[in-house]
N, C-alpha and C positions, 0 to 999 in steps of 0.2 A: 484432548483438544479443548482449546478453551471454548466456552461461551458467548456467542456472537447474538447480537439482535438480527432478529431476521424477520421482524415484521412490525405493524406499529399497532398503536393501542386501538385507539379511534381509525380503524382503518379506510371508512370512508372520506374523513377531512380532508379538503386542501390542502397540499402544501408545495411551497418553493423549490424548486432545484436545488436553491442553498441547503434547504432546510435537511434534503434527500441527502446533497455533499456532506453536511454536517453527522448525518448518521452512519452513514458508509464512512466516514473518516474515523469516526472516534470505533467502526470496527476493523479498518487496516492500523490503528496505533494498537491495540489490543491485540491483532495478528501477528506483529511486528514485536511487541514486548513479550509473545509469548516463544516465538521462536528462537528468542535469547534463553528466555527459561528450561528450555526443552536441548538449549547446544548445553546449557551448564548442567543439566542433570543427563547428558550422557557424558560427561569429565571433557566437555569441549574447552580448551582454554579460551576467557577472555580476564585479562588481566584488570583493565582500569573500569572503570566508570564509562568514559570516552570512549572507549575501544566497543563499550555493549550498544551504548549511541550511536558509534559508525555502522555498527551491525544494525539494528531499527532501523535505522537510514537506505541502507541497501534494501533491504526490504520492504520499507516504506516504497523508495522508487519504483520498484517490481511490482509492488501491489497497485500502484496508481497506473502505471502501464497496462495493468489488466482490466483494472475499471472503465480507464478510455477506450481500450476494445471492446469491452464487453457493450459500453452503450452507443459507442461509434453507429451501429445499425438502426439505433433506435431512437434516436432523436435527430435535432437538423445541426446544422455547422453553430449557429447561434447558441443554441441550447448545451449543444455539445462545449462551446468554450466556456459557457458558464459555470456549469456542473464542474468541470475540470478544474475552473479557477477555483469554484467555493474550497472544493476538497483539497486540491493545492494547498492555500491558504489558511484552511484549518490545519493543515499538517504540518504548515512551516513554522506555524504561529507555537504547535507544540512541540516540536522536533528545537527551533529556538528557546522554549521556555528549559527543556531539560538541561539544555548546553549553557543556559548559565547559571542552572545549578549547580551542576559539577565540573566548570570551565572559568566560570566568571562572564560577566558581565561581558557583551561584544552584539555585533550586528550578524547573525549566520544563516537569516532567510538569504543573503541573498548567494553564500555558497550551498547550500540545498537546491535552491531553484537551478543552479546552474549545472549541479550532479543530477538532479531529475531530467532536465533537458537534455543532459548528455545520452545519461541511459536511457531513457525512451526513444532517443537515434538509433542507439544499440539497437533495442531491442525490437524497433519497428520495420528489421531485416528479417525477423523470425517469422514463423507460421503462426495462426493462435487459431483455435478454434471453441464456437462458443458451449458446447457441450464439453470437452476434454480438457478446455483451458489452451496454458502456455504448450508449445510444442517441445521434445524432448532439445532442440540446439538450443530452445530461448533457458529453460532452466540451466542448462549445462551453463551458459553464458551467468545468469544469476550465482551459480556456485563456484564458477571461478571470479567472481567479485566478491562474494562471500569468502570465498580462500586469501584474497589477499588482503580482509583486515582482520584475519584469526593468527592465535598465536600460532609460531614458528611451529611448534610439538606437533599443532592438529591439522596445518595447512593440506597433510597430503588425504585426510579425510574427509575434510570441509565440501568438498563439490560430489563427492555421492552422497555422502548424508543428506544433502540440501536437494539434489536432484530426486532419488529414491523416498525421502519421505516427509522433508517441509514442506516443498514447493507444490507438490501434490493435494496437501492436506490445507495448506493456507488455500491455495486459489477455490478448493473445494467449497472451503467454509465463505470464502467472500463473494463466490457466483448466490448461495445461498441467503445472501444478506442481501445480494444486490436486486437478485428478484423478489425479497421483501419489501425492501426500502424505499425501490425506486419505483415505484407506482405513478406511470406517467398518467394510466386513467384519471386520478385523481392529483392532475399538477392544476394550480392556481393557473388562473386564465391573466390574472391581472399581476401577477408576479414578476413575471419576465422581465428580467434584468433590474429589481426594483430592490436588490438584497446585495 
Protein backbone atom coordinates (compact mmCIF):
# COMPACT_ATOMS: atom_id res chain seq x y z
CA UNK A 1 0.00 0.00 0.00
CA UNK A 2 1.31 3.08 -0.77
CA UNK A 3 2.18 5.86 1.72
CA UNK A 4 -0.35 8.31 2.78
CA UNK A 5 0.12 11.53 5.01
CA UNK A 6 -1.92 10.92 7.82
CA UNK A 7 -1.04 13.72 10.10
CA UNK A 8 0.59 17.27 10.03
CA UNK A 9 3.77 18.41 11.16
CA UNK A 10 2.98 21.39 13.36
CA UNK A 11 0.00 19.73 14.70
CA UNK A 12 -1.40 22.33 16.63
CA UNK A 13 -1.53 25.34 13.90
CA UNK A 14 -4.36 26.68 12.22
CA UNK A 15 -5.50 25.89 9.24
CA UNK A 16 -8.18 26.34 6.27
CA UNK A 17 -10.64 23.85 5.25
CA UNK A 18 -8.81 24.52 1.95
CA UNK A 19 -5.78 23.85 3.26
CA UNK A 20 -7.20 20.30 5.05
CA UNK A 21 -8.99 19.84 1.09
CA UNK A 22 -5.53 20.31 -0.15
CA UNK A 23 -4.00 17.43 1.89
CA UNK A 24 -6.75 14.94 1.56
CA UNK A 25 -6.42 15.69 -2.20
CA UNK A 26 -3.01 15.16 -3.13
CA UNK A 27 -3.73 11.75 -0.81
CA UNK A 28 -6.81 10.45 -3.00
CA UNK A 29 -4.42 11.34 -6.39
CA UNK A 30 -1.67 9.08 -4.71
CA UNK A 31 -4.65 6.40 -3.97
CA UNK A 32 -5.88 6.71 -7.16
CA UNK A 33 -2.27 6.41 -9.09
CA UNK A 34 -1.55 3.60 -7.06
CA UNK A 35 -4.52 1.53 -7.81
CA UNK A 36 -3.34 1.79 -11.48
CA UNK A 37 -0.06 0.43 -10.23
CA UNK A 38 -1.34 -2.33 -8.39
CA UNK A 39 -4.14 -3.46 -11.62
CA UNK A 40 -0.70 -3.39 -13.85
CA UNK A 41 1.21 -5.51 -11.67
CA UNK A 42 -1.41 -8.11 -11.23
CA UNK A 43 -1.33 -8.30 -15.72
CA UNK A 44 -4.57 -6.06 -15.44
CA UNK A 45 -4.64 -4.63 -19.10
CA UNK A 46 -4.56 -0.95 -19.53
CA UNK A 47 -3.42 -0.07 -22.92
CA UNK A 48 -3.00 3.72 -23.40
CA UNK A 49 -1.97 6.53 -21.28
CA UNK A 50 -5.75 7.72 -21.43
CA UNK A 51 -7.27 4.55 -20.47
CA UNK A 52 -4.90 4.70 -16.89
CA UNK A 53 -6.39 8.54 -16.50
CA UNK A 54 -9.94 7.14 -17.00
CA UNK A 55 -9.05 4.59 -14.27
CA UNK A 56 -7.66 7.59 -11.64
CA UNK A 57 -10.66 9.24 -12.54
CA UNK A 58 -13.17 6.54 -11.44
CA UNK A 59 -11.36 6.36 -8.56
CA UNK A 60 -10.78 9.77 -7.88
CA UNK A 61 -14.82 10.10 -8.01
CA UNK A 62 -15.14 7.18 -5.48
CA UNK A 63 -12.76 8.51 -3.21
CA UNK A 64 -14.42 12.02 -3.11
CA UNK A 65 -17.72 10.29 -2.36
CA UNK A 66 -16.20 8.88 0.63
CA UNK A 67 -14.62 11.98 1.98
CA UNK A 68 -18.20 13.84 1.58
CA UNK A 69 -19.42 10.99 3.76
CA UNK A 70 -17.07 10.80 5.95
CA UNK A 71 -17.16 14.51 6.97
CA UNK A 72 -20.97 15.05 6.13
CA UNK A 73 -21.53 14.45 10.18
CA UNK A 74 -18.84 16.56 11.16
CA UNK A 75 -19.13 19.75 10.09
CA UNK A 76 -22.17 22.32 8.90
CA UNK A 77 -23.81 22.59 5.27
CA UNK A 78 -21.37 25.61 4.73
CA UNK A 79 -18.18 24.06 5.76
CA UNK A 80 -19.25 21.00 4.26
CA UNK A 81 -19.56 22.80 0.55
CA UNK A 82 -16.30 24.24 1.14
CA UNK A 83 -14.01 21.41 1.90
CA UNK A 84 -15.82 19.53 -0.98
CA UNK A 85 -15.21 22.41 -3.41
CA UNK A 86 -11.44 22.96 -2.30
CA UNK A 87 -10.81 19.13 -2.84
CA UNK A 88 -12.86 19.08 -5.99
CA UNK A 89 -10.88 21.65 -7.38
CA UNK A 90 -7.57 20.44 -6.53
CA UNK A 91 -8.43 17.36 -8.23
CA UNK A 92 -9.79 18.65 -11.23
CA UNK A 93 -7.10 21.04 -11.52
CA UNK A 94 -4.75 17.76 -11.63
CA UNK A 95 -6.75 15.22 -13.20
CA UNK A 96 -6.84 18.24 -16.17
CA UNK A 97 -3.12 18.77 -15.88
CA UNK A 98 -2.47 15.00 -16.83
CA UNK A 99 -5.01 14.92 -19.75
CA UNK A 100 -3.08 17.42 -21.47
CA UNK A 101 -0.01 15.79 -21.10
CA UNK A 102 -0.96 12.73 -22.75
CA UNK A 103 -4.09 14.17 -24.67
CA UNK A 104 -3.19 17.52 -25.71
CA UNK A 105 -4.09 20.69 -24.76
CA UNK A 106 -8.24 21.02 -24.10
CA UNK A 107 -10.75 22.21 -21.15
CA UNK A 108 -11.58 18.60 -19.12
CA UNK A 109 -12.63 20.17 -15.62
CA UNK A 110 -15.60 20.60 -16.79
CA UNK A 111 -16.14 16.85 -18.10
CA UNK A 112 -14.81 15.54 -14.55
CA UNK A 113 -17.09 17.60 -12.66
CA UNK A 114 -19.84 16.30 -14.49
CA UNK A 115 -18.74 12.48 -14.04
CA UNK A 116 -18.17 13.31 -10.32
CA UNK A 117 -21.65 14.70 -10.17
CA UNK A 118 -22.85 11.95 -11.79
CA UNK A 119 -21.31 9.20 -9.73
CA UNK A 120 -21.80 10.71 -6.40
CA UNK A 121 -25.91 10.36 -7.67
CA UNK A 122 -24.77 6.85 -8.03
CA UNK A 123 -23.52 6.28 -5.19
CA UNK A 124 -25.45 8.36 -2.70
CA UNK A 125 -28.30 5.36 -3.12
CA UNK A 126 -25.62 3.12 -1.30
CA UNK A 127 -25.10 2.45 2.57
CA UNK A 128 -21.66 3.89 3.78
CA UNK A 129 -20.66 3.49 7.19
CA UNK A 130 -18.18 5.52 9.04
CA UNK A 131 -16.04 2.76 10.52
CA UNK A 132 -16.39 -0.06 7.66
CA UNK A 133 -16.43 2.49 4.82
CA UNK A 134 -18.42 1.98 1.39
CA UNK A 135 -21.11 -0.75 1.71
CA UNK A 136 -20.47 -4.13 -0.18
CA UNK A 137 -23.43 -2.64 -3.42
CA UNK A 138 -21.66 0.91 -3.37
CA UNK A 139 -18.06 -1.03 -4.27
CA UNK A 140 -19.72 -3.53 -6.52
CA UNK A 141 -21.24 -0.35 -8.14
CA UNK A 142 -17.27 1.21 -8.20
CA UNK A 143 -16.19 -2.10 -9.97
CA UNK A 144 -18.54 -2.33 -12.40
CA UNK A 145 -17.30 1.29 -13.63
CA UNK A 146 -14.08 0.15 -13.13
CA UNK A 147 -14.95 -2.94 -15.61
CA UNK A 148 -16.08 -0.78 -18.23
CA UNK A 149 -12.88 1.26 -18.79
CA UNK A 150 -10.48 -1.98 -18.55
CA UNK A 151 -9.43 -3.75 -21.29
CA UNK A 152 -11.72 -6.32 -23.03
CA UNK A 153 -9.24 -9.50 -21.74
CA UNK A 154 -9.70 -8.34 -17.91
CA UNK A 155 -13.23 -6.93 -18.02
CA UNK A 156 -14.74 -10.15 -16.54
CA UNK A 157 -12.19 -9.67 -13.39
CA UNK A 158 -12.11 -6.06 -12.85
CA UNK A 159 -15.22 -5.88 -10.33
CA UNK A 160 -13.95 -8.62 -7.80
CA UNK A 161 -10.61 -7.48 -7.92
CA UNK A 162 -11.75 -3.82 -7.09
CA UNK A 163 -14.53 -5.05 -4.73
CA UNK A 164 -12.28 -7.78 -2.70
CA UNK A 165 -9.26 -5.84 -2.45
CA UNK A 166 -8.68 -2.01 -3.74
CA UNK A 167 -11.70 -0.55 -2.56
CA UNK A 168 -11.21 -2.01 0.93
CA UNK A 169 -7.56 -1.09 1.16
CA UNK A 170 -8.07 2.59 -0.55
CA UNK A 171 -10.95 3.71 1.78
CA UNK A 172 -8.88 2.11 4.52
CA UNK A 173 -5.95 4.27 4.06
CA UNK A 174 -8.00 7.52 3.21
CA UNK A 175 -10.45 7.25 6.54
CA UNK A 176 -6.88 7.29 8.02
CA UNK A 177 -5.62 10.41 6.49
CA UNK A 178 -8.87 11.99 6.86
CA UNK A 179 -8.71 11.62 10.79
CA UNK A 180 -5.24 13.22 10.47
CA UNK A 181 -5.72 15.82 8.26
CA UNK A 182 -8.91 17.14 9.01
CA UNK A 183 -8.39 18.42 12.49
CA UNK A 184 -11.53 20.62 12.95
CA UNK A 185 -10.13 21.49 16.62
CA UNK A 186 -7.65 23.35 15.09
CA UNK A 187 -9.60 25.06 11.77
CA UNK A 188 -8.88 28.84 11.49
CA UNK A 189 -11.64 30.93 13.01
CA UNK A 190 -11.10 33.68 10.45
CA UNK A 191 -10.74 31.34 7.31
CA UNK A 192 -14.07 30.49 6.43
CA UNK A 193 -14.63 30.88 2.99
CA UNK A 194 -11.55 33.28 2.63
CA UNK A 195 -9.38 30.51 0.43
Amino acid sequence: MVRVKKGWNRKQAPRSLAQMANAVGSTVWKLAANVVLNLENENFETETQGQRIDVMEEIVCYLVHVCDRWIYPRVDDDQRNEFVSALVGDLARLLEDSRVDVQGEGEYKPDFIAKLNQRSSEYAGYGFDENEGASFAMRCKLGDRMQAGMGERDQRWIPDYIVGREAPEIEAALRRSLSGLVALENLRQDSFGSE
